[in-house]
VMD Tcl script that builds the backbone (N, CA, C; Angstrom):
set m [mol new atoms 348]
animate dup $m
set s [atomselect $m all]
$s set {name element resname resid chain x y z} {
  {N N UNK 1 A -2.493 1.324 -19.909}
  {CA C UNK 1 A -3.816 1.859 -20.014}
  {C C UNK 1 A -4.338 2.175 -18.607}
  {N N UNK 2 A -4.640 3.375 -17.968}
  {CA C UNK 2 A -5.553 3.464 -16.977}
  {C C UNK 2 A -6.604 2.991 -17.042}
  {N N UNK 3 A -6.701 2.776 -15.576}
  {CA C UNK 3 A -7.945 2.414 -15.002}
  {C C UNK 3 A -8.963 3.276 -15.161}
  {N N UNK 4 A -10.412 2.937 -15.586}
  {CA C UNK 4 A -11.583 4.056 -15.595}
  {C C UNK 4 A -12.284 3.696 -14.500}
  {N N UNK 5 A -12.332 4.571 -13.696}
  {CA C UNK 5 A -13.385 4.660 -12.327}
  {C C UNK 5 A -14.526 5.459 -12.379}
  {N N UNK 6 A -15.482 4.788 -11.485}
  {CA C UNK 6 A -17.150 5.160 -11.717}
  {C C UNK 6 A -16.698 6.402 -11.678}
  {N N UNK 7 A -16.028 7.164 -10.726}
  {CA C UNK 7 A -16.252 9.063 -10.919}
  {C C UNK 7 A -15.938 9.206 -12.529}
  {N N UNK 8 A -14.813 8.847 -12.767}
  {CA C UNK 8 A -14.793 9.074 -14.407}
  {C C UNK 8 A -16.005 8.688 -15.503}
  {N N UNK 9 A -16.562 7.651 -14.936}
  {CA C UNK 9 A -17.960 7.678 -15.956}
  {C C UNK 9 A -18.881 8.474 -15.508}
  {N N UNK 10 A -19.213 8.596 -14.217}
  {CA C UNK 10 A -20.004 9.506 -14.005}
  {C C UNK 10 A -19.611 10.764 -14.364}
  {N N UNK 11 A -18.526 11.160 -14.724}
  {CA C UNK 11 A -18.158 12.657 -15.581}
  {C C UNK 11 A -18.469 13.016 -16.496}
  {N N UNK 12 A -17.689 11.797 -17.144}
  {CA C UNK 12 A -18.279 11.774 -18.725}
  {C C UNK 12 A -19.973 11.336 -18.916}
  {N N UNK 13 A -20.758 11.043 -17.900}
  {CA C UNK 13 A -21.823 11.284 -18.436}
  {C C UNK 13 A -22.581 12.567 -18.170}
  {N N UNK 14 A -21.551 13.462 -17.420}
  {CA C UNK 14 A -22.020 14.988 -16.949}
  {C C UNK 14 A -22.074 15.390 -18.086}
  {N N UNK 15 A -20.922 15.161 -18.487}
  {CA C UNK 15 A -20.238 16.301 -19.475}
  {C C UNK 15 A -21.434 16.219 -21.064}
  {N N UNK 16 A -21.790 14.660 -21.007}
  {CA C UNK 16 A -22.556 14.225 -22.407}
  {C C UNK 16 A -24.130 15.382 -22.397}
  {N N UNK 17 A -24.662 15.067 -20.953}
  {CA C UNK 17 A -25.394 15.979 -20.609}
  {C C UNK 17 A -25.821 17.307 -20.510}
  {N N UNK 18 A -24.744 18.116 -20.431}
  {CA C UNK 18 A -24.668 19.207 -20.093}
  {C C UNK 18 A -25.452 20.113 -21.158}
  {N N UNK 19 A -25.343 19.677 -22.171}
  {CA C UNK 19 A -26.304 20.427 -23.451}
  {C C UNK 19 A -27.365 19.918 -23.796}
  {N N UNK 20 A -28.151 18.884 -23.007}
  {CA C UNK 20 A -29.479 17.855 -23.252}
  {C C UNK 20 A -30.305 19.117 -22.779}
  {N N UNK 21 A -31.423 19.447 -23.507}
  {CA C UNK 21 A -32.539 19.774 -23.146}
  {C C UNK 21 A -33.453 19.064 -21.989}
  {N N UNK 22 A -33.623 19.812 -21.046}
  {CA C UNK 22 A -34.328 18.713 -19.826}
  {C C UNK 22 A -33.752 17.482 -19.210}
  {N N UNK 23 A -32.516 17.595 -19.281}
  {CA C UNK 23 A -31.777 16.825 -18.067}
  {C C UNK 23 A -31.206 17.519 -17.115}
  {N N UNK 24 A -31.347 18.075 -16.594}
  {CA C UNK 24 A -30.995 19.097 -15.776}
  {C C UNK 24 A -30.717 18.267 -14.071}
  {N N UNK 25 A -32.141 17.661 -14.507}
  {CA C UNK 25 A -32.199 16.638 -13.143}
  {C C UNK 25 A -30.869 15.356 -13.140}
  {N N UNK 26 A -30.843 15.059 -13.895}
  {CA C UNK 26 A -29.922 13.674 -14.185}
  {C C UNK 26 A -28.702 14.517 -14.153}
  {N N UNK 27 A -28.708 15.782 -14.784}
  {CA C UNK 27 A -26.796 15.922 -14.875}
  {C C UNK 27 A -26.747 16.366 -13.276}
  {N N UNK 28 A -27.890 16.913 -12.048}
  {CA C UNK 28 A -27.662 16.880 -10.803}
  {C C UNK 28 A -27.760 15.729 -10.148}
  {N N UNK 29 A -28.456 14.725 -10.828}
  {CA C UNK 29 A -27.854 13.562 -10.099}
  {C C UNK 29 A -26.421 12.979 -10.453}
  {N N UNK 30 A -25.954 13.121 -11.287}
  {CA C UNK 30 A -25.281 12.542 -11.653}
  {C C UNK 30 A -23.442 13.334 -10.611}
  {N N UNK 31 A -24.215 14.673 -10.741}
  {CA C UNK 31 A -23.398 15.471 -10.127}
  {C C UNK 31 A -23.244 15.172 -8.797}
  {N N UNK 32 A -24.211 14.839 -8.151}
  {CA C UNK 32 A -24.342 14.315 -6.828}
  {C C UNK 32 A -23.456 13.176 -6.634}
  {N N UNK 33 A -23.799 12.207 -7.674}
  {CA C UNK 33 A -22.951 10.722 -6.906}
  {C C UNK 33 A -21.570 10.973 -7.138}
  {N N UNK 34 A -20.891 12.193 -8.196}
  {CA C UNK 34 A -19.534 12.524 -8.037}
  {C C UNK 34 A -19.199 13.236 -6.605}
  {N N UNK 35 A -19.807 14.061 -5.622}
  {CA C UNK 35 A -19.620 14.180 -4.719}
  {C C UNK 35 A -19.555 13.487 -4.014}
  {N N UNK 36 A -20.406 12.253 -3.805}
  {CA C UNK 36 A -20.368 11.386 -2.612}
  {C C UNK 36 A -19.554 10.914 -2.826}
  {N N UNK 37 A -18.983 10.048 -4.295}
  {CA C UNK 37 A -17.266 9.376 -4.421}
  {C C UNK 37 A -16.441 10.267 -3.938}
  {N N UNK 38 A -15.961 11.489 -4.464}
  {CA C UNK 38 A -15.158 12.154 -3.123}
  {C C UNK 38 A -15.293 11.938 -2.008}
  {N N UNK 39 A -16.549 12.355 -1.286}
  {CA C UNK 39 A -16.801 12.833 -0.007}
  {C C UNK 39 A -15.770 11.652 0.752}
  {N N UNK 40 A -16.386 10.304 0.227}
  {CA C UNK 40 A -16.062 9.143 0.367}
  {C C UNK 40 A -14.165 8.607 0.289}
  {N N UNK 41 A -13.857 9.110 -0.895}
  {CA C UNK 41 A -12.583 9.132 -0.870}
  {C C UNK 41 A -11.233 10.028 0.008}
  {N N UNK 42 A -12.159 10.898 0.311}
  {CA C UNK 42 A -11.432 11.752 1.325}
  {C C UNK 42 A -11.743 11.327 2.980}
  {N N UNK 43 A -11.850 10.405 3.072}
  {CA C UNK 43 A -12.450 10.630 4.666}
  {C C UNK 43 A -10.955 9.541 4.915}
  {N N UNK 44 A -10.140 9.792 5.917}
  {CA C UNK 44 A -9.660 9.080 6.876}
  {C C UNK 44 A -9.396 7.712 6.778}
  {N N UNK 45 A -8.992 6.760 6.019}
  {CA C UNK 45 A -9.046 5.030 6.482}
  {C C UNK 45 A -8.512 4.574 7.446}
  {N N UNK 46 A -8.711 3.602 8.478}
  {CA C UNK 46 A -8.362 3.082 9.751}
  {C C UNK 46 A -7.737 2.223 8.897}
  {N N UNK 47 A -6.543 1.526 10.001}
  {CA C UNK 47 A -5.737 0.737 9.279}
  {C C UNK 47 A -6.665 -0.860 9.347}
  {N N UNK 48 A -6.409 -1.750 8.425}
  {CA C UNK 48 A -7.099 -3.071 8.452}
  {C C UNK 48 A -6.395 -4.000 9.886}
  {N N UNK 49 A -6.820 -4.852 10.417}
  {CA C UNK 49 A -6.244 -6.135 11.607}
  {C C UNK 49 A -4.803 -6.392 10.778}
  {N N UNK 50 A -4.638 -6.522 10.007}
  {CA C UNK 50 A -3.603 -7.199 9.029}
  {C C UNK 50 A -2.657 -6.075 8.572}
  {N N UNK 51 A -3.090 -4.581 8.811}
  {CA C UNK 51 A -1.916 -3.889 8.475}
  {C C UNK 51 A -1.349 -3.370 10.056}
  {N N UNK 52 A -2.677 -3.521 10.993}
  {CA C UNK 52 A -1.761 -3.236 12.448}
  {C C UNK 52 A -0.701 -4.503 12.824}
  {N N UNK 53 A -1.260 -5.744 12.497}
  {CA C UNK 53 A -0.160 -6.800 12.827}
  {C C UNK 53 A 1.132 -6.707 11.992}
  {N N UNK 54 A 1.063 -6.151 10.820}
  {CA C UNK 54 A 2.247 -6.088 10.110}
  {C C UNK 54 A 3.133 -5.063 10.649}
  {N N UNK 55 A 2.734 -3.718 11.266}
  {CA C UNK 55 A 3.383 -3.175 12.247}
  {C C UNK 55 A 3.895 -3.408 13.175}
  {N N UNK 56 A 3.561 -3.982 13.830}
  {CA C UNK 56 A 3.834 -5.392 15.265}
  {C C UNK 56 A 4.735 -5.836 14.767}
  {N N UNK 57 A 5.012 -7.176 13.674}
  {CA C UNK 57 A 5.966 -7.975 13.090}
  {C C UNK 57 A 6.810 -6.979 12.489}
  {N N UNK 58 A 6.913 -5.649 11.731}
  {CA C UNK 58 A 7.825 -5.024 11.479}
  {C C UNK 58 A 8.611 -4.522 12.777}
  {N N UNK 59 A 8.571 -4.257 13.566}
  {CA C UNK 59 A 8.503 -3.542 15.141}
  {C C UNK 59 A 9.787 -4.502 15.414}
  {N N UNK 60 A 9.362 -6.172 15.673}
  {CA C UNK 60 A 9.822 -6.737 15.692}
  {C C UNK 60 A 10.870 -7.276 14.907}
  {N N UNK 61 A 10.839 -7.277 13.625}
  {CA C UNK 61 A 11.793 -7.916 12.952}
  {C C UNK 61 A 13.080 -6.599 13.261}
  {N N UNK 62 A 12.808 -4.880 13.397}
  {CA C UNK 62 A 13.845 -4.667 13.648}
  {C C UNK 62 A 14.314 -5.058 14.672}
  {N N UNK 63 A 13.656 -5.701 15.415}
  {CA C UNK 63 A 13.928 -5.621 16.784}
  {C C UNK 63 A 15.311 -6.826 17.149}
  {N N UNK 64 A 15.270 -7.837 15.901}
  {CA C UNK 64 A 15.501 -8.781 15.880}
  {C C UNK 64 A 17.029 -8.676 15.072}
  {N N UNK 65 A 16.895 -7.819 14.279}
  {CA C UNK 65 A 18.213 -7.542 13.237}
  {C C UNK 65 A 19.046 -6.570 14.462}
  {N N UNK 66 A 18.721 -5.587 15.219}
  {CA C UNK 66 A 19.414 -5.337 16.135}
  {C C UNK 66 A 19.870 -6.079 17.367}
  {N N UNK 67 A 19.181 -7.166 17.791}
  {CA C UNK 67 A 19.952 -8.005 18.512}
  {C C UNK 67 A 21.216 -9.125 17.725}
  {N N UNK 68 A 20.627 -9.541 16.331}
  {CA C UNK 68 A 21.522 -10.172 15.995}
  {C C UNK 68 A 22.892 -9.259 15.387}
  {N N UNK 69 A 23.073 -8.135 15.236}
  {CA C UNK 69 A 23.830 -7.020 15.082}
  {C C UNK 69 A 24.696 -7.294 13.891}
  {N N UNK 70 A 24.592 -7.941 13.485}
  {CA C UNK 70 A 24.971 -8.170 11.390}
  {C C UNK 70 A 23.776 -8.494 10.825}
  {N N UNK 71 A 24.171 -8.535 9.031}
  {CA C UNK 71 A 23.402 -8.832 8.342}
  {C C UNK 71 A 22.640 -10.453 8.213}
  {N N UNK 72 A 21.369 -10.070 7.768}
  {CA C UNK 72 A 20.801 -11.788 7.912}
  {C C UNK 72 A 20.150 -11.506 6.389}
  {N N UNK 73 A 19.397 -12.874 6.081}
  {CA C UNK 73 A 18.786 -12.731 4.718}
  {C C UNK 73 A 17.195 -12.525 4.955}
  {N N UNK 74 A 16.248 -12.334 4.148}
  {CA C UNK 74 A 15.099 -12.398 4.364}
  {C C UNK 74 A 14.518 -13.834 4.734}
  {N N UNK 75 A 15.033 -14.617 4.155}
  {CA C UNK 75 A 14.706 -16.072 4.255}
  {C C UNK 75 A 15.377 -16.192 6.083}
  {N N UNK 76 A 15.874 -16.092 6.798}
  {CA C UNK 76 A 16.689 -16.447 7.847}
  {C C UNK 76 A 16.154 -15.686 8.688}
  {N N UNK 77 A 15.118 -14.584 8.158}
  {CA C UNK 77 A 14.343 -13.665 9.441}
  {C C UNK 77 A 13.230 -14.514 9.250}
  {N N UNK 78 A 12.430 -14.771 7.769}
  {CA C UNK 78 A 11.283 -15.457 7.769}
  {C C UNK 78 A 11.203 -16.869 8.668}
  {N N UNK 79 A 12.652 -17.959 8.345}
  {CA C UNK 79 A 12.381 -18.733 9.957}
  {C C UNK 79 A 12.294 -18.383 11.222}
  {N N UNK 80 A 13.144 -16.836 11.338}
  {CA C UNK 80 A 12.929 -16.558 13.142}
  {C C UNK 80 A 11.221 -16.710 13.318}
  {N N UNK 81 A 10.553 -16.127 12.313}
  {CA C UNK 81 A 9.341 -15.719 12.882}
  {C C UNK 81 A 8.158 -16.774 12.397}
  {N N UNK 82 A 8.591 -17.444 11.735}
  {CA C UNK 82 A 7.782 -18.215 11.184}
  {C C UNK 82 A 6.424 -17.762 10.587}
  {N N UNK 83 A 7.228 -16.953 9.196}
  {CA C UNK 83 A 6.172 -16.510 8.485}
  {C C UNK 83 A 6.648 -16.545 6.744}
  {N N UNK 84 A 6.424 -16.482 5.963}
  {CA C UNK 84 A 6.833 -16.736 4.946}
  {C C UNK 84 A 7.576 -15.763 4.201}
  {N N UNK 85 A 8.816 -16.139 3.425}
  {CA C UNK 85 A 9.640 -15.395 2.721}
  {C C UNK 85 A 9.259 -14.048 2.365}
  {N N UNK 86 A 8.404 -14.589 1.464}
  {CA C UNK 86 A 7.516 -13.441 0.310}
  {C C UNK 86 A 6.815 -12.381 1.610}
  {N N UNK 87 A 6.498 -12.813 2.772}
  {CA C UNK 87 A 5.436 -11.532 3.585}
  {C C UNK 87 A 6.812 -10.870 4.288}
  {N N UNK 88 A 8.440 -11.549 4.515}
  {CA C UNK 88 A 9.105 -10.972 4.653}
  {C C UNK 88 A 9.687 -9.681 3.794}
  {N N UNK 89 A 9.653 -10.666 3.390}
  {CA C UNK 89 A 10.502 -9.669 2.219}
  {C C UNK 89 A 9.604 -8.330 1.763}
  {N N UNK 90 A 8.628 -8.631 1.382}
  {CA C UNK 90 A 7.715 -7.460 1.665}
  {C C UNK 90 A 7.724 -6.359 2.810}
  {N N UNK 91 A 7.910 -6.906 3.704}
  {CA C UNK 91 A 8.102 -6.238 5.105}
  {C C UNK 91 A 9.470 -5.191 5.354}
  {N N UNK 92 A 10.412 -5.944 4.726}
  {CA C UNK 92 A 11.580 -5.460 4.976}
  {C C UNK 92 A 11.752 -4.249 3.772}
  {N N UNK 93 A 10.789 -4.426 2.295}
  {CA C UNK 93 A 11.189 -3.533 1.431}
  {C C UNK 93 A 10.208 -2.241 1.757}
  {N N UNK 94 A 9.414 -2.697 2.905}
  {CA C UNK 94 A 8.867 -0.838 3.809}
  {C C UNK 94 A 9.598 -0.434 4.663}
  {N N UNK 95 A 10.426 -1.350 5.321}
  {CA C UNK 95 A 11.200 -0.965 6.340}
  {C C UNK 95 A 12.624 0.202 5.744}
  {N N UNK 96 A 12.828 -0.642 4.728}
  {CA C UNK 96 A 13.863 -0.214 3.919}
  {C C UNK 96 A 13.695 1.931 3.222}
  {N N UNK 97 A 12.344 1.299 2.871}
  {CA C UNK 97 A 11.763 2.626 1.888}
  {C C UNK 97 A 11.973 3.957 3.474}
  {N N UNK 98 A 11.312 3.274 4.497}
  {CA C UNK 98 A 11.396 4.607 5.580}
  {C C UNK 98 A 12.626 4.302 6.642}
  {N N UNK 99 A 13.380 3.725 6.055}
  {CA C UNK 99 A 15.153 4.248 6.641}
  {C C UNK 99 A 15.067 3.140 7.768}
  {N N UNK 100 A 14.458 2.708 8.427}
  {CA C UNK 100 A 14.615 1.741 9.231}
  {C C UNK 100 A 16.004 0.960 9.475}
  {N N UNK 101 A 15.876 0.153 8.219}
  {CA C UNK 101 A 16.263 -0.672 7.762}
  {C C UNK 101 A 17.314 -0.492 7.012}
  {N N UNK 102 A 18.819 -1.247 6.759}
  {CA C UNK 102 A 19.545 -0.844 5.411}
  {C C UNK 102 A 19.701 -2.506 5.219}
  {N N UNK 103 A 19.963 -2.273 3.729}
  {CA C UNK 103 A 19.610 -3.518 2.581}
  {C C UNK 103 A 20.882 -3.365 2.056}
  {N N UNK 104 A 21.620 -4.603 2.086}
  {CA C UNK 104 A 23.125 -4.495 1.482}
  {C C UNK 104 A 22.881 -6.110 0.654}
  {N N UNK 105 A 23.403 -5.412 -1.024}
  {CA C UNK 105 A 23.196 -6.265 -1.930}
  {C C UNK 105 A 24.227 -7.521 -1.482}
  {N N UNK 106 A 24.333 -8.364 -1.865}
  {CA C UNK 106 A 25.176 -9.201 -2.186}
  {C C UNK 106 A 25.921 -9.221 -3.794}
  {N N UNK 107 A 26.857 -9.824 -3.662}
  {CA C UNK 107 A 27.280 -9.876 -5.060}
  {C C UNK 107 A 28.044 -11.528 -5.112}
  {N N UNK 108 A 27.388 -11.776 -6.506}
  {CA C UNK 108 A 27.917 -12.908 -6.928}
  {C C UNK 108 A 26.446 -14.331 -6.143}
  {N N UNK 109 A 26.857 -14.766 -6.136}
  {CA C UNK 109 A 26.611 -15.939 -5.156}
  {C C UNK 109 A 26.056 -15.538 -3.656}
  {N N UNK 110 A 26.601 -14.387 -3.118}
  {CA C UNK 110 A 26.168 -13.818 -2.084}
  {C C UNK 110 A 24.833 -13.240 -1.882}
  {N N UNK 111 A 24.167 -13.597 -0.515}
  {CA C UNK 111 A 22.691 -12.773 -1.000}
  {C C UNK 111 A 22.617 -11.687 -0.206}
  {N N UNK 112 A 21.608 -11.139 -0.555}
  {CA C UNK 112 A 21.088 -9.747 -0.254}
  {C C UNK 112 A 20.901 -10.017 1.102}
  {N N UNK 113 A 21.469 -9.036 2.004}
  {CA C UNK 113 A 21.159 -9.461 3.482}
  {C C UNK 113 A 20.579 -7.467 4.126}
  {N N UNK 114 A 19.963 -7.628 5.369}
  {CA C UNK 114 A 19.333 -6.693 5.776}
  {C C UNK 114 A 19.724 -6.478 7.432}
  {N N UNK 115 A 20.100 -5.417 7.549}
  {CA C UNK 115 A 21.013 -4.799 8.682}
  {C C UNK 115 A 20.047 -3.242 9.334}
  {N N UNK 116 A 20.706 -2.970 10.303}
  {CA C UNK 116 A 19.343 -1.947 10.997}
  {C C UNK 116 A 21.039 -0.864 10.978}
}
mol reanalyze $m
mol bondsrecalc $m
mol representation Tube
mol addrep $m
């Protein structure tokens, strides 16, 4: 099921409008606050403190798989840096998505290890 967002109610209450006798004003307000949600949605976002540091620590973790020059696991980078599995592993599956990074499964018993 999608999500319904205020622009979507505010549409559908354009649209309910549009044949009201003497709302003319309300279906322009209403028209209005759909512009400002655009206006709003289109502008530029700066990255958050927490997505520039994750750049930093990504920076680094390749930095780290190329000195150690084989594969390591996510768990075995998360002790280099002392940060937790799960924010690794996360880390490594962006690194992965923009080529950075290559991800070689394991099989069997073997785990998934991550190589530059």
């Amino acid at each position: 099921m999608a999500k319904v967002t205020k622009r979507d109610k505010f549409v559908e209450i354009a649209g309910i409008l549009e044949g009201v006798e003497g709302a003319e004003d309300l279906v322009d307000f209403v028209a209005g606050e759909v512009a400002l949600i655009d206006k709003r949605a289109s502008r530029p976002r700066k990255p958050t403190a927490d997505q520039l540091a994750n750049e930093v620590l990504k920076d680094e973790i390749v930095e780290f798989l190329e000195i150690t020059g084989e594969g390591v696991t996510a768990t075995d980078v998360a002790k280099g840096f002392d940060v937790s599995t799960q924010k690794v592993s996360q880390l490594l599956r962006q690194l992965v998505l923009t080529g950075r990074v290559e991800r070689v499964e394991g099989k069997g018993k073997t785990k998934t290890i991550f190589k530059v």
